[in-house]
N, C-alpha and C positions, 0 to 999 in steps of 0.2 A: 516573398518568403516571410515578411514581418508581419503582411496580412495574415497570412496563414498563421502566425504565432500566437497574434492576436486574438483571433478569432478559436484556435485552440485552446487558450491562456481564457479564455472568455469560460466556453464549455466547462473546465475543469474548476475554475474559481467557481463560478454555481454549485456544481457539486459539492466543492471543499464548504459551501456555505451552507447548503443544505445540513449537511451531516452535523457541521457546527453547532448549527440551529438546533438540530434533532436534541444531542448530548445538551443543549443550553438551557434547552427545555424539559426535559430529563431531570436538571439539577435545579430547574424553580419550583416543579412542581411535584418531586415525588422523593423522596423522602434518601436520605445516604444513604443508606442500606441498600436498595434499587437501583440506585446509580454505581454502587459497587459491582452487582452484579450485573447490571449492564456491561459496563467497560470491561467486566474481567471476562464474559461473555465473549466481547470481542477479540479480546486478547488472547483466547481458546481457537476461536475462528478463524482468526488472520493467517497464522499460518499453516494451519487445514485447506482455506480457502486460495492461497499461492501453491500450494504442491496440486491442488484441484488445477488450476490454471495451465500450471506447466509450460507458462511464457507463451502458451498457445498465440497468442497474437502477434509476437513476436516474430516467433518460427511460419506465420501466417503472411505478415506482411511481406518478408523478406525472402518467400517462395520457399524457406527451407526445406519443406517437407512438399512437395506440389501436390504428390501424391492423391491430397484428400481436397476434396472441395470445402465452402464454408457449413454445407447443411452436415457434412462429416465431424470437422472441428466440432459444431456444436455436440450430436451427437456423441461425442468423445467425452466433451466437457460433462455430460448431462451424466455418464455411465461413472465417469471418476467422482461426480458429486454422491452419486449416490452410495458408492463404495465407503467414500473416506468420513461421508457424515454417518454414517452407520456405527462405524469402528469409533469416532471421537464420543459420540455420543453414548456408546454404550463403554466405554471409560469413562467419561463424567459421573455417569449411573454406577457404574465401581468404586468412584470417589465421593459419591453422594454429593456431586454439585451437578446433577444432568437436574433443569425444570425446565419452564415453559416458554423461560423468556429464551433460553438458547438456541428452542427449535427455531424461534419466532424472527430472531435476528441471522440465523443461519440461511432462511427460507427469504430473507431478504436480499443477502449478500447474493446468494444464490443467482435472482434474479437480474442482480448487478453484473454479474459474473458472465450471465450469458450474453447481455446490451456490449458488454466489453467488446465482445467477437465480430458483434455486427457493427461495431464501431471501426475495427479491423478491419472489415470489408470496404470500409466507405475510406478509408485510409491509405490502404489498397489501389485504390481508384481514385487518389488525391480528392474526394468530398470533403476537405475539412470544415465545410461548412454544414456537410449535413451533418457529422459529429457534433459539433458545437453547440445545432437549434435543436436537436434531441437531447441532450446533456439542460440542457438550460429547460427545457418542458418538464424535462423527466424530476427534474429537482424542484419546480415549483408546482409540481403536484405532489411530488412524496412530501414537500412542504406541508401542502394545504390539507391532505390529509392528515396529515400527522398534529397536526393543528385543530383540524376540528374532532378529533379524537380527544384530546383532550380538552376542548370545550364542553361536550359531552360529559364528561366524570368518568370517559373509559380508563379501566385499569391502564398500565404498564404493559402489560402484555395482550390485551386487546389492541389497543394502538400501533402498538409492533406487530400484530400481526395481519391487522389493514394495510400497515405501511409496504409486510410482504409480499400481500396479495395486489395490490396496486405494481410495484415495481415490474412481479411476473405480467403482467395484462400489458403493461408500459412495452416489455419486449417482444411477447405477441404481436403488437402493434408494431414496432422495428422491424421484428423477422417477416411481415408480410410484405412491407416496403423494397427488399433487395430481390433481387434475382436468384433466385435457387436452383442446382441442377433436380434435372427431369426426375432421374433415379435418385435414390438413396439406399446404398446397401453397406452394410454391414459386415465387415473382412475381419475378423477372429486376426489374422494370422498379421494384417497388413496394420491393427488396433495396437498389434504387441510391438511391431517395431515404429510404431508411432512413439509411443509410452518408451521405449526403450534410448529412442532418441532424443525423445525432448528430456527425458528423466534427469540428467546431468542439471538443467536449466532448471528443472522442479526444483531440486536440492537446495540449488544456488536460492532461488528467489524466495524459499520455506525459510533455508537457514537465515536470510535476511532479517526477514519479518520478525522470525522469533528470536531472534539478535535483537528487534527493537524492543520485544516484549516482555526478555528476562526478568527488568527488575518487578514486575506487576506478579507474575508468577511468586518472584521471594517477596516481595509485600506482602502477599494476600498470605500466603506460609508466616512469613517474621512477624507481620504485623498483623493487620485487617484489613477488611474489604471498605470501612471509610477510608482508608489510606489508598489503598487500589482508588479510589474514587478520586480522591485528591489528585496523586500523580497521574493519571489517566485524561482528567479533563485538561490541565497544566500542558501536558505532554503534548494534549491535541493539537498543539499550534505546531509542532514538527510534522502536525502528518500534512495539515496542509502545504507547510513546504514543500514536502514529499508530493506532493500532487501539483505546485507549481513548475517544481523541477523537469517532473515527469512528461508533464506540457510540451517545456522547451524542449526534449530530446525527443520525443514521439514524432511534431510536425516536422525535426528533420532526420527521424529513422532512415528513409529512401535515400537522402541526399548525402547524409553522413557513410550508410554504408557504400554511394558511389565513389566519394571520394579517397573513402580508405584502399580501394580496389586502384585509382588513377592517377592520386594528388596524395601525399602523405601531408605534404607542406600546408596547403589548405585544411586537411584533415586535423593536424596538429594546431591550427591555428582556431579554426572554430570551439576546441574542445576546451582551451585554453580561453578563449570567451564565455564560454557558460561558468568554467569552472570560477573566473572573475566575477563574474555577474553575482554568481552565489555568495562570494568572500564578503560582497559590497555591501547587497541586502541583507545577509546575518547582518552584520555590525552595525548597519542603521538599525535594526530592529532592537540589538542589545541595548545600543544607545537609551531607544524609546523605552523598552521596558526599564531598566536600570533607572529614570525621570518617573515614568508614570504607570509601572506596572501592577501595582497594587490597586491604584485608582479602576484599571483597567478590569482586574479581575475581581474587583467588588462591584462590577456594573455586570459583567458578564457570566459571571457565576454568581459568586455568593460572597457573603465577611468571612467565613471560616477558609474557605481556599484561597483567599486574598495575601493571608498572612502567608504562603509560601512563595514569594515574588521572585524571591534568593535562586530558589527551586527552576523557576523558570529563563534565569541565567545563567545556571548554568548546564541547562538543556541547549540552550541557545550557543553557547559556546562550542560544546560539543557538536553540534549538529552544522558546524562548519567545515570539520572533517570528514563528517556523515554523509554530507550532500555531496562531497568532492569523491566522495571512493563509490559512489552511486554512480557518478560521470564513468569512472574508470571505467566499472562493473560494465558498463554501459559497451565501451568500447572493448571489452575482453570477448563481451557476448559479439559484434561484429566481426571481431578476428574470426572468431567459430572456434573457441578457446575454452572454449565448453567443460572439460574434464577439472581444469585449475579450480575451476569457481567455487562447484562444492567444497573443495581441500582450506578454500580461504575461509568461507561462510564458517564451514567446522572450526576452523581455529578461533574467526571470532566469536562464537559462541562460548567457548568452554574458556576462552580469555573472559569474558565478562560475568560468563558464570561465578566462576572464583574472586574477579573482582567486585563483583557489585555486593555478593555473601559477605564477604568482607564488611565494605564500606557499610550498607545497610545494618549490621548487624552492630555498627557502632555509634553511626550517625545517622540511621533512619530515614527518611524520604531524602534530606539533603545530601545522605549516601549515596545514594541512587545516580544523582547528579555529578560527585565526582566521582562515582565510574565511569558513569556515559564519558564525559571528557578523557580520563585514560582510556577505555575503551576504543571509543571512536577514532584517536589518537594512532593505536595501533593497527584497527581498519584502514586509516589510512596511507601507511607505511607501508604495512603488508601488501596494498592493492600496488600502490608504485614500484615494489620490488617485482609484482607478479606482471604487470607493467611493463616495466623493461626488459623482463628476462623474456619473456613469451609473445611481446608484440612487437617491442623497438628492436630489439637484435636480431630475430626474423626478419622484420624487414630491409634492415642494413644487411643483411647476410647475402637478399636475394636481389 
């Protein structure tokens, strides 16, 4: 199992580095204004791109739905993408922030989007290896391209849209690799209670994201899009966590949901080690930035986003509860506790809404940070009340 972590933990740090890379690069070579609207780009997309998903993998791995095969899921995935970019996009264009780079990084994500499913299938079928040596390819050619794009003198949005068109070819190349059934067809009727079913898990995983992404939305409103820039690239070291985390609970998705079915005691005990493991590495990380954080973000960005070092401590801080009610999340979706989830996401949402309008509105990007910290705070209480009420007491009850 530690092999498998590893080599999970392998696949996913590639990634997290890639993307790193991308946004690093992004911020030596083309100018704040572009880099605002990159990340607020993203921060549009994310959680568009999570109600697209609908945990499909999820509900994939753990047979929830058997119903559909993988060439099905994808197909499903392929019809919600084209639905839900249609409708964002043509709101951007009502708000006069639809351009090129949006398509551009949408048609990227996209292609991530579907790798994700085939990544599913090999997951499915305990390959954590072949996850891993695709993940690790896939990232050091979206590198290389992305790289020699800008060797070139290609714009901003040429680059980004090589990088798109590379990612989709990359899963072409995935999708011929697995096993597909014979047929593929197409059920109207069996599509709606797909949708219908996973939609609870949409919610939940949309309202997440955009829980991550509130204060960018009131920056780029309060303030500006250099500031969206600022907090965004700052920020980007929680998503890598978010991608570390993810790691460890994904290679043992199968193992975690057998023992919640046979061993509570083992169950409760493993959850209780990742949730450790997170407490640990925040605090060494606070430690390091708190010593050398500045140094760190004047070599990897820039002098201008150097000076909010403050900023990125107390992202870090918060994202100690963040990562812990992610764990929870995690186990609620196991129960099959499905209905809660959304009810939680909504309340953190419209909690941080008010709180971050607030703080921002007085203290400015360093606002941002102590909402995240009350925010997160109450993510995590909420998730332990939802916790106990919905999974610990059911199961002492039965």
């Amino acid at each position: 199992m530690a092999k498998k972590s590893m080599l999970y933990l392998l696949g996913d740090l590639s990634v997290a580095f890639t993307q790193f890379a991308i946004l690093i690069l992004i911020t030596k070579f083309y100018n704040i204004s572009e880099v605002g609207i990159f990340t607020y780009s993203l921060a549009i997309i994310a959680p568009v791109s999570y109600l697209i998903q609908m945990q499909h993998r999820t509900v994939y791995v753990t047979g929830s739905f058997s119903q559909f095969n993988i060439s099905e899921f994808l197909l499903s995935r392929t019809i919600l993408f084209l639905i839900f970019s249609s409708i964002s996009y043509f709101f951007l264009v009502t708000l006069d922030k639809g351009n090129e780079i949006f398509i551009a990084v949408f048609l990227w994500k996209f292609g991530e989007m579907l790798s994700d499913l085939i990544y599913g299938y090999w997951q499915k079928k305990n390959l954590i290896i072949n996850i891993s040596i695709n993940k690790v390819i896939r990232s050091v050619i979206q590198l290389t391209v992305f790289v020699s794009s800008i060797f070139f003198n290609m714009s901003l949005i040429l680059s980004l849209f090589y990088l798109a068109l590379i990612t989709i070819l990359i899963f072409i190349f995935e999708f011929m690799k697995i096993e597909k059934a014979r047929v593929l067809s197409f059920n109207y009727k069996l599509f709606s209670q797909f949708v219908i079913f996973t939609f609870p898990l949409a919610m939940y995983s949309t309202l997440s994201i955009l829980y991550i992404n509130i204060p960018k939305y009131l920056i780029e409103n309060m303030l500006n899009l250099s500031q969206v820039a600022i907090y965004s690239t700052i920020s980007y070291f929680l998503v890598v966590g978010n991608l570390i985390i993810n790691s460890l609970i994904q290679v043992r998705l199968t193992s975690l949901s057998r023992s919640f079915e046979i061993n509570m005691k083992d169950f409760n005990k493993e959850i209780k080690k990742i949730i450790a493991f997170i407490f640990f590495i925040v605090f060494l990380a606070i430690l390091f930035v708190y010593f050398f954080g500045e140094e760190l973000l004047k070599i990897i960005y820039t002098e201008e986003i150097s000076h909010n070092n403050y900023l990125l401590i107390l992202l870090l801080i918060g994202s100690i509860f963040s990562y812990a009610s992610i764990v929870i999340g995690v186990v609620l979706t196991i129960a099959k506790e499905y209905k809660i989830q959304p009810i939680l996401s909504t309340l953190w949402c419209t909690f941080h809404i008010i709180i971050s309008y607030v703080f921002i509105h007085f203290y400015g990007l360093s606002g941002a940070g102590y909402s995240f910290i009350l925010s997160s705070m109450f993510q995590f209480i909420t998730s332990l009340y939802a916790l106990d009420r919905y999974v610990i007491s059911k199961k002492n009850a039965t």
